[in-house]
PADREN-428035 format. One line per 8 residues: number of its first residue (from 0); for each residue x, y, z of C-alpha. Coordinates in Angstrom, 1 decimal. Example, Ala and Ser with C-alpha at 12.3 -4.5 7.8 and 13.67 -1.06 7.14 Angstrom:
2
0 = 12.3:-4.5:7.8 | 13.7:-1.1:7.1
This chain:
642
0 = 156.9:-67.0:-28.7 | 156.5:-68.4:-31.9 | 159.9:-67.0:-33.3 | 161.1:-68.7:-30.1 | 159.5:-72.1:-30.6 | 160.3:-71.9:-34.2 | 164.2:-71.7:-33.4 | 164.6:-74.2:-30.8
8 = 162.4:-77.1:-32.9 | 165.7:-79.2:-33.4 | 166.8:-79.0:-29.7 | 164.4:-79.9:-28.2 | 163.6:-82.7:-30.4 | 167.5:-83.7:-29.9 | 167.2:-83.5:-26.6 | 164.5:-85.6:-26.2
16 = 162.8:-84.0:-23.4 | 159.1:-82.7:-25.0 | 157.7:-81.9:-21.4 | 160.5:-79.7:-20.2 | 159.4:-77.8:-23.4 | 156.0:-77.4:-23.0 | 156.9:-76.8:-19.4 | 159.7:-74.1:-20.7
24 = 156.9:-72.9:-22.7 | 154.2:-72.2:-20.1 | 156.6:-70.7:-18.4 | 157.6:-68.0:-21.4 | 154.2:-67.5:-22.5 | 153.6:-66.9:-18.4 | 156.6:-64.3:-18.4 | 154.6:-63.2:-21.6
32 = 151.6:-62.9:-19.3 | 153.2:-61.0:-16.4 | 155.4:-58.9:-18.6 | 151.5:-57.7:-20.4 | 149.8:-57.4:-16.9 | 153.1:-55.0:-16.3 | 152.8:-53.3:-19.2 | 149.4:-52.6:-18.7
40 = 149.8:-51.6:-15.2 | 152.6:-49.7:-16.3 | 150.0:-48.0:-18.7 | 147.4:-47.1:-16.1 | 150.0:-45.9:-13.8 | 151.1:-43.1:-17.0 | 147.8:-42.3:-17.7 | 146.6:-42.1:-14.1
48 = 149.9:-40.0:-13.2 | 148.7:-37.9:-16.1 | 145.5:-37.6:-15.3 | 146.7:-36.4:-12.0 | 148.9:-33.9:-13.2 | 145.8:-32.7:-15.1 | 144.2:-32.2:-11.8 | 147.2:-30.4:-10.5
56 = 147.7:-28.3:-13.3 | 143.8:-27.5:-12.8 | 143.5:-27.4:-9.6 | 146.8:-24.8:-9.3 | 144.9:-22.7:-12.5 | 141.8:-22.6:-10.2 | 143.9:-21.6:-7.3 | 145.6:-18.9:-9.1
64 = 142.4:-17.7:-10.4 | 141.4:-17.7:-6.7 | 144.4:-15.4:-6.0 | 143.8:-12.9:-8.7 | 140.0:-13.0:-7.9 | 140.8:-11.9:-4.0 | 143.6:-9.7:-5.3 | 141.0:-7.9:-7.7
72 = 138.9:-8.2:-4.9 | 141.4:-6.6:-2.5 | 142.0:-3.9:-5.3 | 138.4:-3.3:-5.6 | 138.2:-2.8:-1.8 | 141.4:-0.3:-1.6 | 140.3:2.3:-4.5 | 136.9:2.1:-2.4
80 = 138.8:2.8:0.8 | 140.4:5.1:-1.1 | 137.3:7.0:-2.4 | 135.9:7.3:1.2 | 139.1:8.5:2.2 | 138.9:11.0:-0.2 | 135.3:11.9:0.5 | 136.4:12.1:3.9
88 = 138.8:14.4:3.5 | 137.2:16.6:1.1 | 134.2:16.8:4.3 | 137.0:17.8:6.6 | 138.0:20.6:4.0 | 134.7:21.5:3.7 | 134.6:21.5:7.9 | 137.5:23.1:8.1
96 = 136.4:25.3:5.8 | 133.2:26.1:7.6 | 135.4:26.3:10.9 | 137.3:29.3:8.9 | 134.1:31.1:7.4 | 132.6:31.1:11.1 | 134.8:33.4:13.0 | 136.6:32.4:16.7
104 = 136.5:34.3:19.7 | 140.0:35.7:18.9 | 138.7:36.4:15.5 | 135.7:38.4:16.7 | 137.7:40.4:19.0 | 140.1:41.0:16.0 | 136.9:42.0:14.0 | 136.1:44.5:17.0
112 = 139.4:45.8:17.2 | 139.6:46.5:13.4 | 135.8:48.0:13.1 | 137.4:50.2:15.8 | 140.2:51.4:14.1 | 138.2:51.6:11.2 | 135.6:53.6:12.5 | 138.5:55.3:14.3
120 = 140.2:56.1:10.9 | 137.2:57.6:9.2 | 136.1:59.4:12.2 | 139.5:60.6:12.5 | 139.7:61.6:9.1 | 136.4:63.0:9.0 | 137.3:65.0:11.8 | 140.2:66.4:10.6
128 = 139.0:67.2:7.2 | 136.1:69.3:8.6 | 138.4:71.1:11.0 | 140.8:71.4:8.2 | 137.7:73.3:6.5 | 136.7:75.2:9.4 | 140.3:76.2:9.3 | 140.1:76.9:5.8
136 = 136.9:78.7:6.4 | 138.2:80.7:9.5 | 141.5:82.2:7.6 | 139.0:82.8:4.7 | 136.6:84.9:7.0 | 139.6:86.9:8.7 | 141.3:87.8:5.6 | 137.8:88.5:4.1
144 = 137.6:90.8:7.4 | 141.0:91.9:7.6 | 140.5:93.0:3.7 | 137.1:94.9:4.5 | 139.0:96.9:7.4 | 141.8:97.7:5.3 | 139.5:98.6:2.6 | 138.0:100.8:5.5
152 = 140.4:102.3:6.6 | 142.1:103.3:3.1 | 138.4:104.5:2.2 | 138.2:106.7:5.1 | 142.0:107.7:4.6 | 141.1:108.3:1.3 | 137.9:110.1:2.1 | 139.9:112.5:4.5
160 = 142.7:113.0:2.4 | 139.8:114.4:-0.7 | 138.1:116.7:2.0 | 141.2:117.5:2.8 | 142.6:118.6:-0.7 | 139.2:119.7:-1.8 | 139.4:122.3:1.3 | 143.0:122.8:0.5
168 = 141.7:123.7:-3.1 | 139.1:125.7:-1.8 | 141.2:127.8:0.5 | 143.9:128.0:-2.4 | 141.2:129.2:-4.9 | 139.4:131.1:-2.3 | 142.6:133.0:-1.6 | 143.5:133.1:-5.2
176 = 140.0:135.2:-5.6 | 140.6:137.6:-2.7 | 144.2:138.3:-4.6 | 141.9:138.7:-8.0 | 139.9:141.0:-6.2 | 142.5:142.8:-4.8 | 144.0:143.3:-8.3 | 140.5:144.3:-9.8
184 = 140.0:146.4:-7.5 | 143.8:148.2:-7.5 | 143.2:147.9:-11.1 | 140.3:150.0:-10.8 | 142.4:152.5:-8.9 | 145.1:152.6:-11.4 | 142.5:152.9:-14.4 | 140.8:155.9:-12.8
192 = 143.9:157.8:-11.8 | 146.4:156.6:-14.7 | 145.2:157.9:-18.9 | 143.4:156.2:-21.0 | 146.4:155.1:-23.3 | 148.0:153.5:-20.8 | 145.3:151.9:-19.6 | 143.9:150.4:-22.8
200 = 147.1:148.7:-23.2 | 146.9:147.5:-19.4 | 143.1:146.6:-20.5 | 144.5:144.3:-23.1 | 147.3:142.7:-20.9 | 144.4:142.4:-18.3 | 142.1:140.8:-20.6 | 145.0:138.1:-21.4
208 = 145.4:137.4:-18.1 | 141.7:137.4:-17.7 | 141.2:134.8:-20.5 | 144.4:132.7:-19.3 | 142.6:132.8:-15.7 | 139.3:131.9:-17.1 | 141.1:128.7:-19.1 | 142.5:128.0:-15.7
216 = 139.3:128.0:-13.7 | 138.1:125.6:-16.2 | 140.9:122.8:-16.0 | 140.2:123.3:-12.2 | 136.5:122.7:-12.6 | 137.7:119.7:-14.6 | 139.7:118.7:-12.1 | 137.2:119.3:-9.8
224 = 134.7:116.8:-11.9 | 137.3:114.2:-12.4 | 137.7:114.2:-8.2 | 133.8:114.0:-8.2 | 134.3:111.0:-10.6 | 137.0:109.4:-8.4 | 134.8:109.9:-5.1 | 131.7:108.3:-6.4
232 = 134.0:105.4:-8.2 | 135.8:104.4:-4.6 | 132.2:104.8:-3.3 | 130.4:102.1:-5.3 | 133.7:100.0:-5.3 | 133.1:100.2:-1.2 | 129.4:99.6:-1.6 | 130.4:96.5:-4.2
240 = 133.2:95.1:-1.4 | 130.6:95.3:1.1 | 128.4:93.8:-0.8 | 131.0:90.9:-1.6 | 132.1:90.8:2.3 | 128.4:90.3:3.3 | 127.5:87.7:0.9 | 130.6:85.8:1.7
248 = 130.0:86.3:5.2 | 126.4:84.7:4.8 | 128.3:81.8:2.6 | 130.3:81.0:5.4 | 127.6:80.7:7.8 | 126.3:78.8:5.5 | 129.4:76.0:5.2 | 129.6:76.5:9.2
256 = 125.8:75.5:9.5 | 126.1:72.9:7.0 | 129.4:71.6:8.7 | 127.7:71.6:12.3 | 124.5:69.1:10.2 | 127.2:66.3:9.4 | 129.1:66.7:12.3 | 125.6:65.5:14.2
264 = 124.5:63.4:11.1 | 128.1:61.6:11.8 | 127.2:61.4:15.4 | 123.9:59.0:14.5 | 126.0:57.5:12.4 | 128.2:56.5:14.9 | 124.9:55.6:17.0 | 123.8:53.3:14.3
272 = 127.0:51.8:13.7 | 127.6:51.1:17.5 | 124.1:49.4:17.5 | 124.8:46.9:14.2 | 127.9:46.6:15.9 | 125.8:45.4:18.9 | 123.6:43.2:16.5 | 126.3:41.4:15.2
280 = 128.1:41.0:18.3 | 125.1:39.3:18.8 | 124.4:37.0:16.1 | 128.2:35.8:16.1 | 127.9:34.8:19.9 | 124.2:32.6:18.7 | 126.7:31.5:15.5 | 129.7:30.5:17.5
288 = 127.6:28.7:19.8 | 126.0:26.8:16.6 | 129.7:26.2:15.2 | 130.2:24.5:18.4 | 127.6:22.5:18.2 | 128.8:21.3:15.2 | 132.1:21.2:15.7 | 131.5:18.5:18.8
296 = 128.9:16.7:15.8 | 131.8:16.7:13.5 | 134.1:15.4:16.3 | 132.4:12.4:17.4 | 131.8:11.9:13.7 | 135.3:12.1:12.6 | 136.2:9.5:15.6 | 133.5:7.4:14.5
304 = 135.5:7.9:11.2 | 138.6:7.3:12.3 | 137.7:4.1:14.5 | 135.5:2.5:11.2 | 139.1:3.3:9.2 | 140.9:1.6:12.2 | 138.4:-1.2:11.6 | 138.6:-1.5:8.4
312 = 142.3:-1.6:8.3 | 142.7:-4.5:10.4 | 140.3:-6.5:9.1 | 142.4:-5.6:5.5 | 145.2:-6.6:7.0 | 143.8:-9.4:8.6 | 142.3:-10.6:5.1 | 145.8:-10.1:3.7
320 = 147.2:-12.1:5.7 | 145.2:-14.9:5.7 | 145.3:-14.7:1.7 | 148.9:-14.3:2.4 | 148.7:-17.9:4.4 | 146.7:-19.3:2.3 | 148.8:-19.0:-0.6 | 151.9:-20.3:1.5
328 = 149.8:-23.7:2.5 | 149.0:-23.8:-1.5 | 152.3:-23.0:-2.3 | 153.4:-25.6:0.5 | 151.1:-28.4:-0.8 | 151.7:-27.8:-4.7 | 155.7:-28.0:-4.0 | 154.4:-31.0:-1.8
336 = 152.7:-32.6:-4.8 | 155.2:-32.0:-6.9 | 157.8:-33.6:-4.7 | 155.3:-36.6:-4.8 | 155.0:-36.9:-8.4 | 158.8:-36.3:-9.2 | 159.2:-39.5:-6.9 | 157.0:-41.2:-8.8
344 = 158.0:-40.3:-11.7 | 161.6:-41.8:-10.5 | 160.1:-44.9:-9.2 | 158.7:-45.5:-12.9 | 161.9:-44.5:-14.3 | 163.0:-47.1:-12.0 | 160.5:-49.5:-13.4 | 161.1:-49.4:-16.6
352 = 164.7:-49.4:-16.3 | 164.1:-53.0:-13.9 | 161.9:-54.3:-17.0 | 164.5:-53.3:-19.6 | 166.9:-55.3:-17.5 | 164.5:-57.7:-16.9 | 164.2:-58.3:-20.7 | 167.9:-58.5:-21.0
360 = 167.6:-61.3:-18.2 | 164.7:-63.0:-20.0 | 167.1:-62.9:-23.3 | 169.8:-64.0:-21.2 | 167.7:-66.6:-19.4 | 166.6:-68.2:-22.5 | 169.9:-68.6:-23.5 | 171.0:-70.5:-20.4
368 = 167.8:-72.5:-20.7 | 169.1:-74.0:-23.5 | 171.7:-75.3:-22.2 | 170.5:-75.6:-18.6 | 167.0:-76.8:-18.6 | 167.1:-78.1:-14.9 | 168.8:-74.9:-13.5 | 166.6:-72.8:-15.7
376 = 163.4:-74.6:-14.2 | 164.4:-73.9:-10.6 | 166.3:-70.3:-11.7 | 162.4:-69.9:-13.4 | 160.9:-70.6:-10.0 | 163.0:-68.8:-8.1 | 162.3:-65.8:-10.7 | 158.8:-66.7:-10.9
384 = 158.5:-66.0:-7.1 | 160.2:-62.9:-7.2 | 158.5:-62.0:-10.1 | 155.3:-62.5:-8.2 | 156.7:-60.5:-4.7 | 157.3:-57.7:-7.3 | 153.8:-57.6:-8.7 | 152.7:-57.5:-5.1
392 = 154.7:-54.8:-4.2 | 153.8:-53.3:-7.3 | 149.9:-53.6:-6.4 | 150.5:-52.5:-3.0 | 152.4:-49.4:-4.0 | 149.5:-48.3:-6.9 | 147.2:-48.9:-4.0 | 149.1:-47.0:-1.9
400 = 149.2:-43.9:-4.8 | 145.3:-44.4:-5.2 | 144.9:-44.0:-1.5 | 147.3:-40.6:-1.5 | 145.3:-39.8:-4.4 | 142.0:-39.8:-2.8 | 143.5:-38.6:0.3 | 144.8:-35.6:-1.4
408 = 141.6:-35.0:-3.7 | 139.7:-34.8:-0.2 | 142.7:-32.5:1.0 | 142.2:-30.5:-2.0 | 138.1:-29.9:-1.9 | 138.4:-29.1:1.7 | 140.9:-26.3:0.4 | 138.7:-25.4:-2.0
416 = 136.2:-25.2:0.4 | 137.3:-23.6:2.8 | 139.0:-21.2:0.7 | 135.5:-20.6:-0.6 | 134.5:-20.2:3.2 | 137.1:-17.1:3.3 | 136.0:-15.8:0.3 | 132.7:-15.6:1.4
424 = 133.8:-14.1:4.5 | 135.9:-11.4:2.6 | 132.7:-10.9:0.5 | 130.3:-10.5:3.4 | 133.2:-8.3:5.1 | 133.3:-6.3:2.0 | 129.0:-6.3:2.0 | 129.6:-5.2:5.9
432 = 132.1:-2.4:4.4 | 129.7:-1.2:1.8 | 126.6:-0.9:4.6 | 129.1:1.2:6.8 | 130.1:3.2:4.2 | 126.5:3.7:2.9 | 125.8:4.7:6.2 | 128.6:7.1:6.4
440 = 127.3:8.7:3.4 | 123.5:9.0:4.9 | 125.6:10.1:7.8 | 127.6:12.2:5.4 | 124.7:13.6:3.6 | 123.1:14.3:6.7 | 125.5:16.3:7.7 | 125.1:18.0:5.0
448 = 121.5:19.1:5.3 | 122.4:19.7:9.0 | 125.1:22.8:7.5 | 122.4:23.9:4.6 | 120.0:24.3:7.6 | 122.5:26.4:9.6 | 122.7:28.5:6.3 | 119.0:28.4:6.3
456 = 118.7:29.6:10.3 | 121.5:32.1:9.4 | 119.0:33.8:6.7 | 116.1:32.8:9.1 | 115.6:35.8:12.0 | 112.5:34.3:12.5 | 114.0:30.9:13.7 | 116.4:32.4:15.2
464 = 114.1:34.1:17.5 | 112.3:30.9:18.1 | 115.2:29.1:18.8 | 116.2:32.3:21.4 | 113.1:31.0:23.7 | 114.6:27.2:23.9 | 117.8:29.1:24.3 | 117.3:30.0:28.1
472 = 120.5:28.9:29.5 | 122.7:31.0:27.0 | 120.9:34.3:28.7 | 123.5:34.3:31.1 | 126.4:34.4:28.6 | 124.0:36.4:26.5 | 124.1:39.2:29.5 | 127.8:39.1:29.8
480 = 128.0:39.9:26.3 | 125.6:42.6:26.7 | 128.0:44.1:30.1 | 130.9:43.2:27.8 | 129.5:45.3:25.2 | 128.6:48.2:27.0 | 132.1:48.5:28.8 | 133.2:48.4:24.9
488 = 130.9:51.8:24.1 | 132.4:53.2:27.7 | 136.1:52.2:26.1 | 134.6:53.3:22.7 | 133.6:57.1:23.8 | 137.0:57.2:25.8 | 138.7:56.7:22.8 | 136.2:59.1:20.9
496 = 137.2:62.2:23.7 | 141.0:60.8:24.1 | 141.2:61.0:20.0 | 139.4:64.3:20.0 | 142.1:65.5:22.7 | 144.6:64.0:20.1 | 143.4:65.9:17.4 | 143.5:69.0:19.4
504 = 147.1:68.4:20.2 | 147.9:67.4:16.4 | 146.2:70.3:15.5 | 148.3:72.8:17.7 | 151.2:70.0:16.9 | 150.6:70.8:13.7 | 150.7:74.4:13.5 | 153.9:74.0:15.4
512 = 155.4:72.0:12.7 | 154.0:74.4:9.9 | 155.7:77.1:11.6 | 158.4:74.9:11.7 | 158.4:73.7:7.9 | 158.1:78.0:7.2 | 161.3:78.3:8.7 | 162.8:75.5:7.5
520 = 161.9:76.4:4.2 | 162.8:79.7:4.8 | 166.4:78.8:5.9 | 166.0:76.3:2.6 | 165.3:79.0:0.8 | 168.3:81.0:1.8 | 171.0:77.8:1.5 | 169.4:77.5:-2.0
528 = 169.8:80.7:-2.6 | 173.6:80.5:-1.3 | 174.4:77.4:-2.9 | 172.7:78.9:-6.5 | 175.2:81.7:-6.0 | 178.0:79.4:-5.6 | 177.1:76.9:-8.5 | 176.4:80.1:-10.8
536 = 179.9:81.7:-9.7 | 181.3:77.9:-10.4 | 179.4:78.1:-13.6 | 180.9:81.2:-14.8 | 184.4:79.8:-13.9 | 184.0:76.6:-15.7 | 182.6:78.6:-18.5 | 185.8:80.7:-18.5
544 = 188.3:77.5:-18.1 | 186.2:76.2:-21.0 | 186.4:79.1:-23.5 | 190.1:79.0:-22.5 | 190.7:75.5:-23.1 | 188.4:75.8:-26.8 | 190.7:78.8:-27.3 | 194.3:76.6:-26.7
552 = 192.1:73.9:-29.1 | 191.6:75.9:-31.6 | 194.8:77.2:-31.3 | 196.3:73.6:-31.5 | 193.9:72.6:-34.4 | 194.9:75.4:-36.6 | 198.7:74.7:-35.5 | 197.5:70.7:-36.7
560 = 196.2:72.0:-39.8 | 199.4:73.7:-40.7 | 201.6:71.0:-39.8 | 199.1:68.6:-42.0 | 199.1:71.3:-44.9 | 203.2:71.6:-45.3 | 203.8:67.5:-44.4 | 201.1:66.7:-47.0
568 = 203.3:69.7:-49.8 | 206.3:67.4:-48.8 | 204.5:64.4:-49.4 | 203.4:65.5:-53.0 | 206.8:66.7:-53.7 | 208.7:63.1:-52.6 | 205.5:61.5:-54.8 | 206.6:63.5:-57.8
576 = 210.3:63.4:-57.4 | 209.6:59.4:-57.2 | 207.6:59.5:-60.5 | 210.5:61.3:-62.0 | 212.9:58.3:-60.9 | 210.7:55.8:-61.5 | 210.2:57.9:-65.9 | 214.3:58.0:-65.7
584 = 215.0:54.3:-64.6 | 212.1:53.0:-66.7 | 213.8:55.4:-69.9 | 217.4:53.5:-69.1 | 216.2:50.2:-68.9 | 214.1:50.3:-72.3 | 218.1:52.0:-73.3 | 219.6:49.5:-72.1
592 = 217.2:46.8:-73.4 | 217.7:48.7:-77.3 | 221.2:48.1:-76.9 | 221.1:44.5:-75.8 | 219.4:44.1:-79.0 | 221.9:45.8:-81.1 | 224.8:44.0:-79.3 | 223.0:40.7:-80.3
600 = 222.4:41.7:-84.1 | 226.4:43.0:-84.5 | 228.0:40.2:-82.2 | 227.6:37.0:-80.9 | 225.3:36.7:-77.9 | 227.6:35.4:-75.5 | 230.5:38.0:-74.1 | 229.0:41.5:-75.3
608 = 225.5:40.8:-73.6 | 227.2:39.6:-70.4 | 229.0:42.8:-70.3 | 225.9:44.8:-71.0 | 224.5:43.1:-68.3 | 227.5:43.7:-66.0 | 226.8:47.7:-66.5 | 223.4:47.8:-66.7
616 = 223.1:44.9:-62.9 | 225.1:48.2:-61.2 | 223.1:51.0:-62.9 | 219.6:49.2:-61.6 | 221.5:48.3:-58.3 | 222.5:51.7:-57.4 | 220.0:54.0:-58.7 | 222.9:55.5:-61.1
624 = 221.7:57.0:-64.0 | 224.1:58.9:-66.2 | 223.3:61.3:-68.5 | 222.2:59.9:-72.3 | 225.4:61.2:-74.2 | 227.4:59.3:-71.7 | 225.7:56.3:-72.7 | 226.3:57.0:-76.5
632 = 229.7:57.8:-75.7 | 230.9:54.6:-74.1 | 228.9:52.3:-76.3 | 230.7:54.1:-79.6 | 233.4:53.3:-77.7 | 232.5:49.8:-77.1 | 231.7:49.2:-80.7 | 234.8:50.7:-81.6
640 = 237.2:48.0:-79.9 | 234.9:45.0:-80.8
């Protein structure tokens, strides 16, 4: 203003007018006024806008850090879902588990079947090895016995046949006497009716055959001690075969009696056996009917499970998707907001582009006012009131943006409100979630005790029979069992006499089939034996069509070696009939060089040499090599004409 009323002194004093002035001048420094009030209005609506995108910018931080408080929250929830669901199923292993150790119905009839066949296999094979023994035993004792009455019989044979050629002896020597008497005795004859001459030399030849009978009555007596010998030796070898026969007779007895003690020591055993077989027929019926028990416990608990999972998974969904709707009305509002400050933003865009303009009118008007007073007064009215319907609207509208703004402050704490509200819910839900799972867990952990104590009543016979007399309605089942049982022992010892009936018919099957294998083998035997002759004759004729074929090798080798010896004679010859050339053509050329050289000393180099040349190209060419004097001849020669 005072730049202004320091430029316009002389116009106004020309013009003559000094209350238009101070009215132009009230006016200005009122346009001053109203273009301050704008300013400041202009000021407070920036710093209020600001201030409200502060709140926004808070308010959508506190939001967020809502969102990642439920989503942590959430998480929190899920990995504790998650760790029930795992506990849960590592209980249903366990169950299952405990379903598997405690055997089924089908399971225990299994179990029967195999301790049946069991049994059945060791009885079996018990049976068989003892009657494979008694066998062994039996052939034992009637070789033992058929060896004692062949050892009889060739005793007694024996026996006869010594009586027999002792009484053949005895007859023989007996008659050989008589004729020894009835010599002496015609010798006596003869010696009284023949001379004395005579009959010393007959003494003599009397008295050798007397001494050569006497040296044959002794090497009969020592054959007759040496049979003596022979007879006692057979008799203690008898006495010591009888001896061996009985005591191997008593050890037989022995194995038999020992054999017929665990054949009934097996029988108890199969006694006792059938009874813990009825013993634990009994205690898995009392167990199965304690697995059921808990099997319908861990039923009804894994339903209460599975409806508390159900439960929980819709009120997770349910809190998701309220979260999910809750961050869409956020979303909703903060794009809502934003909309609402962008178009403020434009409306003071708008502003402050009218009061640029405006101060380009205001330049403009005080231009024209200096020229136009009157039309500037009325224009200055006119501007005045629309200045003044601006302002208004311009109150009304920051009214209008403080009303939004407390409307939408409100909006905004009952959001937060009731988004606390949900979160409170959510945490009580999740409070709610952690009592049912703690009560899962007692439930869980009770449970548990309820299995140790079935392991406990399982060790516990004295419980058991306690729990027997509350037990009264299972006796009927119990009795069944029992019926059940004993139609098992009737099946049990029908099996026992159909398997003994077996083994007698796999015995005598058996002894077919040996027979069978000995003549098998036998015929084996004799095809071996046949093919053995056939390979061995195939032997010998290979071995023939091999020495023949080394033969015709040997043959061709030394025929080879000939053929190498006289190819490498030829060889050595060519070799030195090459060295020769090679000596002969190597003496020429070193000629021929000697008389290049003397060529060169008597003529000029040109024509001689080439002639040399010319000879010598022909001579190395052809492989011609004349004899020396030859060479002297025709170079004399050569020298001769040149």
């Amino acid at each position: 203003m005072e730049s202004f009323s320091a430029m316009y002194p002389q116009t106004s004093g020309s013009s003559g007018l000094p209350a238009t002035e101070t009215d132009l001048q009230k006016l200005l420094i009122d346009e001053r006024i109203r273009c301050e009030l704008h300013k400041t209005n202009y000021q407070t609506v920036k710093a209020e806008h600001t201030r409200l995108q502060d709140i926004y910018e808070r308010s959508q931080r506190d939001h967020d850090r809502i969102l990642e408080e439920q989503q942590r929250t959430l998480d929190k929830l899920q990995l504790f879902i998650d760790e029930i669901r795992g506990e849960l199923l590592d209980k249903t292993r366990e169950v299952e588990e405990l379903k598997l150790q405690v055997p089924s119905p089908q399971k225990l009839e299994l179990l029967k079947i195999q301790m049946h066949q069991d049994l059945e296999a060791t009885t079996r094979d018990r049976f068989r090895k003892l009657n494979e023994d008694v066998e062994k035993y039996k052939d034992d004792y009637n070789k033992l016995r058929y060896e004692t009455t062949f050892l009889k019989s060739q005793f007694e044979h024996q026996k006869e046949q010594h009586v027999r050629v002792l009484e053949e002896q005895k007859m023989k020597y007996e008659a050989e006497i008589n004729a020894l008497a009835k010599d002496k005795e015609e010798l006596n004859n003869q010696i009284i009716s023949v001379d004395h001459t005579r009959d010393g030399k007959r003494v003599e030849d009397l008295l050798r055959d007397k001494a050569h009978l006497l040296q044959k009555v002794k090497g009969l007596d020592d054959e007759v001690k040496e049979l003596r010998a022979e007879r006692e030796h057979y008799g203690a070898q008898a006495e010591n075969v009888q001896r061996i026969q009985v005591r191997q007779m008593a050890e037989t007895q022995a194995t038999i009696r020992s054999l017929e003690s665990e054949k009934q020591s097996l029988k108890l055993q199969i006694e006792r056996l059938e009874k813990e077989l009825h013993s634990s027929n009994e205690q898995t019926h009392t167990l199965t009917t304690k697995l059921h028990k808990t099997e319908r416990e861990v039923t009804a608990l894994s339903s209460r499970i599975d409806e508390l999972r159900y439960s929980q998974k819709i009120e997770t969904d349910n809190i998701k998707l309220e979260a999910a709707r809750l961050k869409n009305e956020a979303e909703r509002e903060r794009d809502k907001i934003q909309s609402q400050l962008e178009a403020a933003e434009t409306e003071i865009e708008i502003l402050k582009v009218n009061l640029e303009r405006q101060k380009e009118l205001l330049a403009e008007k005080e231009r024209e006012l200096i020229r136009k007073v009157q039309a500037a007064k009325e224009a200055g009215f006119h501007q005045v009131a629309a200045l003044e319907d601006e302002r208004l609207e311009l109150e009304n509208r920051i009214a209008e943006l403080e009303k939004y703004k407390m409307e939408h402050d409100s909006q905004k704490e009952c959001e937060i409100s009731r988004l606390e509200e949900k979160i409170r819910v959510a945490q009580s839900a999740e409070e709610g979630a952690r009592r049912e799972l703690q009560n899962m867990r007692l439930k869980l952990q009770q449970q548990m005790t309820f299995t140790e104590q079935l392991e406990k009543s399982r060790n516990d016979a004295a419980d058991l029979r306690k729990e027997t007399k509350d037990l009264k309605i299972q006796l009927t089942s119990v009795s069944e069992s029992e019926n059940h049982l004993l139609r098992d022992n009737g099946k049990l010892q029908e099996t026992v006499e159909r398997l003994r009936q077996e083994i007698r018919s796999t015995r005598s099957q058996a002894e077919r089939a040996q027979q069978d294998a000995e003549k098998e083998i036998e015929g084996i035997r004799l095809e071996y034996l046949e093919e053995k002759h056939k390979l061995q004759d195939k032997l010998s004729q290979l071995q023939e069509k091999y020495d023949q074929k080394k033969t015709t090798l040997q043959r061709a080798s030394a025929a080879q070696k000939k053929r190498k010896a006289i190819n490498e004679n030829k060889c050595r010859k060519h070799e030195a009939t090459i060295e020769l050339l090679e000596a002969k053509k190597e003496e020429l050329e070193t000629q021929i060089n000697i008389l290049n050289r003397m060529f060169n000393i008597c003529t000029s180099p040109s024509s001689p040499a080439l002639h040399i040349q010319d000879y010598s190209a022909p001579v190395q060419k052809f492989g011609l090599h004349p004899p020396n004097f030859r060479c002297t001849r025709r170079l004399s020669g050569l020298f001769k004409e040149l």
